[in-house]
Every structure is written in structure tokens, then in C-alpha cells.
N, CA, C and O atoms as CSV, one atom per row, in Angstrom:
chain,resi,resn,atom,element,x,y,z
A,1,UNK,N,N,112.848,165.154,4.340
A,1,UNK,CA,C,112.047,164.125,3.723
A,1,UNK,C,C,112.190,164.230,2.205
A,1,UNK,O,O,111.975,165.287,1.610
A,2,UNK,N,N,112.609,162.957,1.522
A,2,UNK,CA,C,112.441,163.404,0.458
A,2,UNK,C,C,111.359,163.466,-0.727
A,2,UNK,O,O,110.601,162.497,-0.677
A,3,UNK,N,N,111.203,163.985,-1.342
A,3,UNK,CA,C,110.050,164.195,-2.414
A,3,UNK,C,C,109.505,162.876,-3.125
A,3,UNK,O,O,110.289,162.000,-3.490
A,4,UNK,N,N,108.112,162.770,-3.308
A,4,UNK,CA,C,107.953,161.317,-3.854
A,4,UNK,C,C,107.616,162.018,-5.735
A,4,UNK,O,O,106.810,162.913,-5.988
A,5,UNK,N,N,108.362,161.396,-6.616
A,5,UNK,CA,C,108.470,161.921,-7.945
A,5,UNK,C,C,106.792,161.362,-8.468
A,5,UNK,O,O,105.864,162.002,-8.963
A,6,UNK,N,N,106.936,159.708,-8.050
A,6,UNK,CA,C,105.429,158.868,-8.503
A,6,UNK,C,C,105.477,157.436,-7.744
A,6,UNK,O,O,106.513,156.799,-7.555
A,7,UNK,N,N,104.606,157.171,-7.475
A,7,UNK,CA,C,103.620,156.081,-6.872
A,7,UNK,C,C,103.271,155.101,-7.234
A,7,UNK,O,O,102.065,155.195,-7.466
A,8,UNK,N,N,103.726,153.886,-7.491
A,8,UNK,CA,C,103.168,152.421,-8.249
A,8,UNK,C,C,103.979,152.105,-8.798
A,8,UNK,O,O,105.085,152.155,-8.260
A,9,UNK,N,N,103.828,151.527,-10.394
A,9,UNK,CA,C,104.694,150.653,-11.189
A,9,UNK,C,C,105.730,151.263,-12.392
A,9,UNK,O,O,105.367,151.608,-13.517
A,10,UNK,N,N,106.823,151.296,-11.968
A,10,UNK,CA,C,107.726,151.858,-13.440
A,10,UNK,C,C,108.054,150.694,-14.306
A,10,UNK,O,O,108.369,149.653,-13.730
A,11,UNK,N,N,108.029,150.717,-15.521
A,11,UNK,CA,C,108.516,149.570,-16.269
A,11,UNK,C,C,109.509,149.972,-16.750
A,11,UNK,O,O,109.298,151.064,-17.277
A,12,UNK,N,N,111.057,149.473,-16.898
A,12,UNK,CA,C,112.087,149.524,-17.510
A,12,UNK,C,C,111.473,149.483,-18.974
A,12,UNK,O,O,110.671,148.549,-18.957
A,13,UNK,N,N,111.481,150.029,-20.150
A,13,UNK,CA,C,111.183,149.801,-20.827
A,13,UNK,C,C,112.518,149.724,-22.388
A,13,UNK,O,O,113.462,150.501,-22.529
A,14,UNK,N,N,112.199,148.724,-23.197
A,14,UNK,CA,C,113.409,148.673,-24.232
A,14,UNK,C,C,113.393,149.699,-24.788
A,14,UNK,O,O,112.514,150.552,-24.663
A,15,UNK,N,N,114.700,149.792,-25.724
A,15,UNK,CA,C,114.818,150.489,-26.746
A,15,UNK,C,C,114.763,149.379,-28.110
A,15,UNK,O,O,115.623,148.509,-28.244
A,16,UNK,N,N,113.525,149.574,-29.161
A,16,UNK,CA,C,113.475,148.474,-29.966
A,16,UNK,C,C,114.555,149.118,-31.195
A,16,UNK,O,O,114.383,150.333,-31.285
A,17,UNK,N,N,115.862,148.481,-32.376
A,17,UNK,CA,C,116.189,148.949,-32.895
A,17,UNK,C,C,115.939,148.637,-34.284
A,17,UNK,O,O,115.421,147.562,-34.587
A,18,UNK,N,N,116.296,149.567,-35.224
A,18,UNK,CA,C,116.348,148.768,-36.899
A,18,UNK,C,C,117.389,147.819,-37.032
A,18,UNK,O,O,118.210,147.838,-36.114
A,19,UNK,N,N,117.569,146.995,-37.933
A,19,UNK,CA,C,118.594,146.132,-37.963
A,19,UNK,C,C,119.813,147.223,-38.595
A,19,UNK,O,O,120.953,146.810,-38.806
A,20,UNK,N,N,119.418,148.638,-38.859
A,20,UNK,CA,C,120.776,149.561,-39.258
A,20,UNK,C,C,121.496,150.639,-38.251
A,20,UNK,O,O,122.355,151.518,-38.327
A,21,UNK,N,N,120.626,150.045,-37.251
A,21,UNK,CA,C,120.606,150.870,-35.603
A,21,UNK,C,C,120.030,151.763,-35.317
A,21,UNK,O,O,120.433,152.357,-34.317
A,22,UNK,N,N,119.402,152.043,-35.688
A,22,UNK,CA,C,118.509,153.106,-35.726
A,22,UNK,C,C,117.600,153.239,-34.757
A,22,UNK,O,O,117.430,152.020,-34.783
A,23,UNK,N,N,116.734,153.645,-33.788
A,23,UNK,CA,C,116.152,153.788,-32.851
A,23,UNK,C,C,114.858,153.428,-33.791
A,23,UNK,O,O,114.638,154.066,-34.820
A,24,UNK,N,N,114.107,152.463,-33.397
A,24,UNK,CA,C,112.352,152.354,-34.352
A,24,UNK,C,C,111.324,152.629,-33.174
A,24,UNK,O,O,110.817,151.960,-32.274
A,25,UNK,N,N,111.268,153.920,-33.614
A,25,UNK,CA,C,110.038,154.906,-32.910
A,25,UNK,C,C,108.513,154.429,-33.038
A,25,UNK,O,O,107.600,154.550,-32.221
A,26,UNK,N,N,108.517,153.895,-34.216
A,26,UNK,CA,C,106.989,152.799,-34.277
A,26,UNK,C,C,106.629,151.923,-33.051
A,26,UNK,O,O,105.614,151.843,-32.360
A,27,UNK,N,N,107.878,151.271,-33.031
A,27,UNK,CA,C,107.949,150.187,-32.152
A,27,UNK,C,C,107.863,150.438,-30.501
A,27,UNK,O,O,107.407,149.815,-29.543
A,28,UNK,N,N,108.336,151.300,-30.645
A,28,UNK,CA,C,108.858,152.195,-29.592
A,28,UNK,C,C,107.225,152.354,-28.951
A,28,UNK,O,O,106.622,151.614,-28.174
A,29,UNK,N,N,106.810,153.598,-29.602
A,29,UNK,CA,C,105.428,153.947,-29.438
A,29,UNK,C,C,104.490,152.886,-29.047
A,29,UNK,O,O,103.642,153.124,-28.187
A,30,UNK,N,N,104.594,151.478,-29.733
A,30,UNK,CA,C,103.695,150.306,-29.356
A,30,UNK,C,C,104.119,150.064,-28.260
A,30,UNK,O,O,103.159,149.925,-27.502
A,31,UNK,N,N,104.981,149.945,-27.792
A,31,UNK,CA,C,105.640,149.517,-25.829
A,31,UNK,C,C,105.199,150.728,-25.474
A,31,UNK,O,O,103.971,150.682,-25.536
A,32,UNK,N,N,105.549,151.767,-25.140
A,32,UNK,CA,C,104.816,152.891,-24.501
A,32,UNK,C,C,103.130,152.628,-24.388
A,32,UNK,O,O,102.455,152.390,-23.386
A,33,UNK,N,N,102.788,152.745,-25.588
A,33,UNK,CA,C,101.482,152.119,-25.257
A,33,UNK,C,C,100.761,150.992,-24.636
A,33,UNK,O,O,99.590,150.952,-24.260
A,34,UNK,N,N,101.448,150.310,-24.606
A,34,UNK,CA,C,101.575,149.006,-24.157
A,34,UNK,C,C,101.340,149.060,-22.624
A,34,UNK,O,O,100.512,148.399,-21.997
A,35,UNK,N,N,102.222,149.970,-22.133
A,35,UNK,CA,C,102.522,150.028,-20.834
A,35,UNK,C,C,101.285,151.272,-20.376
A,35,UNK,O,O,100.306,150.970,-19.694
A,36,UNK,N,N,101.447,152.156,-20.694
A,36,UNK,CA,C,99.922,152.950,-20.652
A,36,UNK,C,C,98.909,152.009,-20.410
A,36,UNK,O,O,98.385,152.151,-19.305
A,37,UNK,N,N,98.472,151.097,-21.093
A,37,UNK,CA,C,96.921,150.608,-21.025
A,37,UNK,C,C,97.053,149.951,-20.616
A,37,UNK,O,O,96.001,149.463,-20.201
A,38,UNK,N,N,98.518,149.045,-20.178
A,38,UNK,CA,C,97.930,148.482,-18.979
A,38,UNK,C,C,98.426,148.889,-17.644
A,38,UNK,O,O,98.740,148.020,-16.831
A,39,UNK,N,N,98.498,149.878,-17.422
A,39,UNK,CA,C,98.350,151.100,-15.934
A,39,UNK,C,C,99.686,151.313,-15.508
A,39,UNK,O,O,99.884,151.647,-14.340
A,40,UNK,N,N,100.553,151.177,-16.236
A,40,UNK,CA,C,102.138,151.258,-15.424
A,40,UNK,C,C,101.728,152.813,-15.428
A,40,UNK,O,O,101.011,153.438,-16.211
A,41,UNK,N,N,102.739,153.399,-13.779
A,41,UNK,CA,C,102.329,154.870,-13.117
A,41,UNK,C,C,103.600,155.685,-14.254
A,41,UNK,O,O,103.463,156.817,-14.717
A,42,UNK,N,N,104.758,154.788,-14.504
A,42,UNK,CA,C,106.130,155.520,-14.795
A,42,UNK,C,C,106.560,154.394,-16.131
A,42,UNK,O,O,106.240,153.206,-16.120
A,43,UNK,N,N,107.221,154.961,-17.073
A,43,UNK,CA,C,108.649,154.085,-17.782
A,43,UNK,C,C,109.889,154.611,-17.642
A,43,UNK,O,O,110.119,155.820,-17.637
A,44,UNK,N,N,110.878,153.559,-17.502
A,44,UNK,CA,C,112.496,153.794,-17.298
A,44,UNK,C,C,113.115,153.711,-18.909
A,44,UNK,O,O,113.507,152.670,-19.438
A,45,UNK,N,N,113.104,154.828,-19.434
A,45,UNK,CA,C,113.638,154.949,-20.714
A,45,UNK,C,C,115.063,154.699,-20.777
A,45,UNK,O,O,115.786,155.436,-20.108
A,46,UNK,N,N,115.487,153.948,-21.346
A,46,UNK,CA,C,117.293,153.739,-21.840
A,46,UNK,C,C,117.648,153.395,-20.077
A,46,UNK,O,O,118.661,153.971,-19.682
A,47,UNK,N,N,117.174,152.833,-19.395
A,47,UNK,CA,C,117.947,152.898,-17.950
A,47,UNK,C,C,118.215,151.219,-18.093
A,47,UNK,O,O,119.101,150.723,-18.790
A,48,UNK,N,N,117.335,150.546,-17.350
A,48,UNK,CA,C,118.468,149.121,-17.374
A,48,UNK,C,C,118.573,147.654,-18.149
A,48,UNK,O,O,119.082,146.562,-17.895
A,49,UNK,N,N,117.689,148.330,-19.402
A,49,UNK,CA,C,117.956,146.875,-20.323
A,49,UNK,C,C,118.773,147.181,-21.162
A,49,UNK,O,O,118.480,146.718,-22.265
A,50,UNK,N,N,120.218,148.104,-21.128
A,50,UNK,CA,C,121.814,147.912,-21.588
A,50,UNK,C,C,121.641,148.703,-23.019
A,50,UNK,O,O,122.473,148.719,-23.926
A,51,UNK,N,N,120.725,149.169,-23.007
A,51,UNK,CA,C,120.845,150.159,-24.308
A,51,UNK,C,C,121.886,151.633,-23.679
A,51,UNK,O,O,122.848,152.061,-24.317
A,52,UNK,N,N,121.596,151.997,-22.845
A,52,UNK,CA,C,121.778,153.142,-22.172
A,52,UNK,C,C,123.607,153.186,-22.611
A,52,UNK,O,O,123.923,154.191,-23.248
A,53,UNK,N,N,124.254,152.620,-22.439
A,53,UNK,CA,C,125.334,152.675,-22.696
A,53,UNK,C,C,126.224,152.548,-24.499
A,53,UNK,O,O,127.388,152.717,-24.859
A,54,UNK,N,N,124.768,152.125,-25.324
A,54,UNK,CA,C,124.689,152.365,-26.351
A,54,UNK,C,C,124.376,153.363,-27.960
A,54,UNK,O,O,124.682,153.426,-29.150
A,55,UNK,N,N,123.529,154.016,-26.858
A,55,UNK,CA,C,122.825,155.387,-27.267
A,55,UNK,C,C,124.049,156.572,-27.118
A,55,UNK,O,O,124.913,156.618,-26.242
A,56,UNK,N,N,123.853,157.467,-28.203
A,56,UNK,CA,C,124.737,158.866,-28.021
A,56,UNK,C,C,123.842,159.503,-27.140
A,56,UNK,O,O,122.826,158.933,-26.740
A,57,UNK,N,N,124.187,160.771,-26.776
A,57,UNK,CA,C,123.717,161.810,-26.197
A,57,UNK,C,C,122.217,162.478,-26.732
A,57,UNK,O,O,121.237,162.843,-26.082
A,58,UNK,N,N,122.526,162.471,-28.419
A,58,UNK,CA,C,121.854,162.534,-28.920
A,58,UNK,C,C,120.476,161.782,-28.585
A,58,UNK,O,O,119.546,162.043,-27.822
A,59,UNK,N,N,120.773,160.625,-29.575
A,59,UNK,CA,C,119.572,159.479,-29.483
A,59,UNK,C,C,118.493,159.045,-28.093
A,59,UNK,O,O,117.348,158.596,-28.060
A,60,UNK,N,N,119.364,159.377,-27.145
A,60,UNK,CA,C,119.300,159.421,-25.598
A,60,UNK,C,C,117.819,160.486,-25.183
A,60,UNK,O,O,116.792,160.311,-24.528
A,61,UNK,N,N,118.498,161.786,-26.092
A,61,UNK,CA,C,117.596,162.810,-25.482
A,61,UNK,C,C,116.347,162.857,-26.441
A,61,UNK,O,O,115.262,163.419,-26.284
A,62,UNK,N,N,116.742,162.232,-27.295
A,62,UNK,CA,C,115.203,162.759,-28.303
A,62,UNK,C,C,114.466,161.098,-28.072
A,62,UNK,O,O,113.293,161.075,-28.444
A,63,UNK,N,N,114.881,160.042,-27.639
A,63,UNK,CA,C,114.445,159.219,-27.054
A,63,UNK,C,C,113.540,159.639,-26.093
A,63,UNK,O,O,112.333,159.741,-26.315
A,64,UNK,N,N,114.051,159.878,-25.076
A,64,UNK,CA,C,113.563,160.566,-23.577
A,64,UNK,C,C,112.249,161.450,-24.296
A,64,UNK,O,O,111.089,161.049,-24.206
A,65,UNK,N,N,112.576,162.523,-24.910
A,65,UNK,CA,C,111.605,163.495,-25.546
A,65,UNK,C,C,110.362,163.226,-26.285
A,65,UNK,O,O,109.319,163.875,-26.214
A,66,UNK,N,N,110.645,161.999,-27.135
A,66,UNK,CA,C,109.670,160.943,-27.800
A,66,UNK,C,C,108.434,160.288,-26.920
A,66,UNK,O,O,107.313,159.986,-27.329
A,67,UNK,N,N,109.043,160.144,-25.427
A,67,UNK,CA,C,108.417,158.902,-24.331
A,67,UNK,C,C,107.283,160.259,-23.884
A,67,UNK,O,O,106.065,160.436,-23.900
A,68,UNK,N,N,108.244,160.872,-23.581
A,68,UNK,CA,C,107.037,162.209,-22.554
A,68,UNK,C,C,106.199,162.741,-23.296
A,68,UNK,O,O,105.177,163.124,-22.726
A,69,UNK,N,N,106.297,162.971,-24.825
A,69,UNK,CA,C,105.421,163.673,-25.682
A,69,UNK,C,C,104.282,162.214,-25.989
A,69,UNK,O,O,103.142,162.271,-26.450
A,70,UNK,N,N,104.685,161.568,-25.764
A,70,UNK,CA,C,104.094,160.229,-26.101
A,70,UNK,C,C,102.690,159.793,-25.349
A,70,UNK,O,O,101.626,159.246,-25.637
A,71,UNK,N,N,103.364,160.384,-24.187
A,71,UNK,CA,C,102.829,159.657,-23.031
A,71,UNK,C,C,102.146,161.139,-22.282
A,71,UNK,O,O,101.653,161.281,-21.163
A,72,UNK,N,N,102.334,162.074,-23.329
A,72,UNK,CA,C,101.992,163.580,-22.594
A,72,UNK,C,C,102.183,163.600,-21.229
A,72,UNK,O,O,101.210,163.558,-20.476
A,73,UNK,N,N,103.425,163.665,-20.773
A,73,UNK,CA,C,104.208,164.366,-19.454
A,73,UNK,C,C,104.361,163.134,-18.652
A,73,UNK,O,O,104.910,163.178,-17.551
């Protein structure tokens, strides 16, 4: 059987950028929040609104790292 990770609603969520590409963590933080208050269980960071293939490795992981500290776990 396999393991259930979480239960309810994940939101794909964007990656908002600067116009110099830059990842805008402000912005960022307001969608996270966004999605918090209004009850989403999960967010899909960099997965399918086509950033994902845009992001380095880098940007990717401290992205990811940004959402969970954000969203505390």
C-alpha cells in the first residue's frame, strides 16, 4: 500500500519573476500566503506552470527551501 504524503488540495503554484529574472520572493511569499489562508493542504513549487525547466539547480532548491520555511514544513 502506498503511503499517503497529504490529503485535499495542492495548488501548482507560480514562480513570480523580476523583469531581470530573478526569482521575487516578496511576491512569492504573497501566493504562498495566499494559498495558506485560503486552506490549500499542499503547494507544487516549480512543478507545472513551466518555470521548472527554467530554474537552475540552484534557484530550484532555495526556491523549494523558501516555500517550507514559509509555510513552516
Amino acid at each position: 500500500m502506498k503511503k499517503v504524503i497529504f490529503r485535499g488540495v495542492g495548488t501548482a503554484i507560480i514562480t513570480p519573476m523580476k523583469e531581470n529574472g530573478e526569482i521575487n520572493y516578496p511576491v512569492f511569499k504573497k501566493l504562498l500566503d495566499r494559498q495558506a489562508d485560503g486552506g490549500a493542504d499542499a503547494v507544487v513549487v516549480a512543478g507545472t506552470t513551466g518555470e521548472n525547466a527554467t530554474l537552475d539547480d540552484d534557484e530550484h532548491l532555495k526556491l523549494v527551501e523558501f516555500a517550507v520555511k514559509e509555510i513552516a514544513g
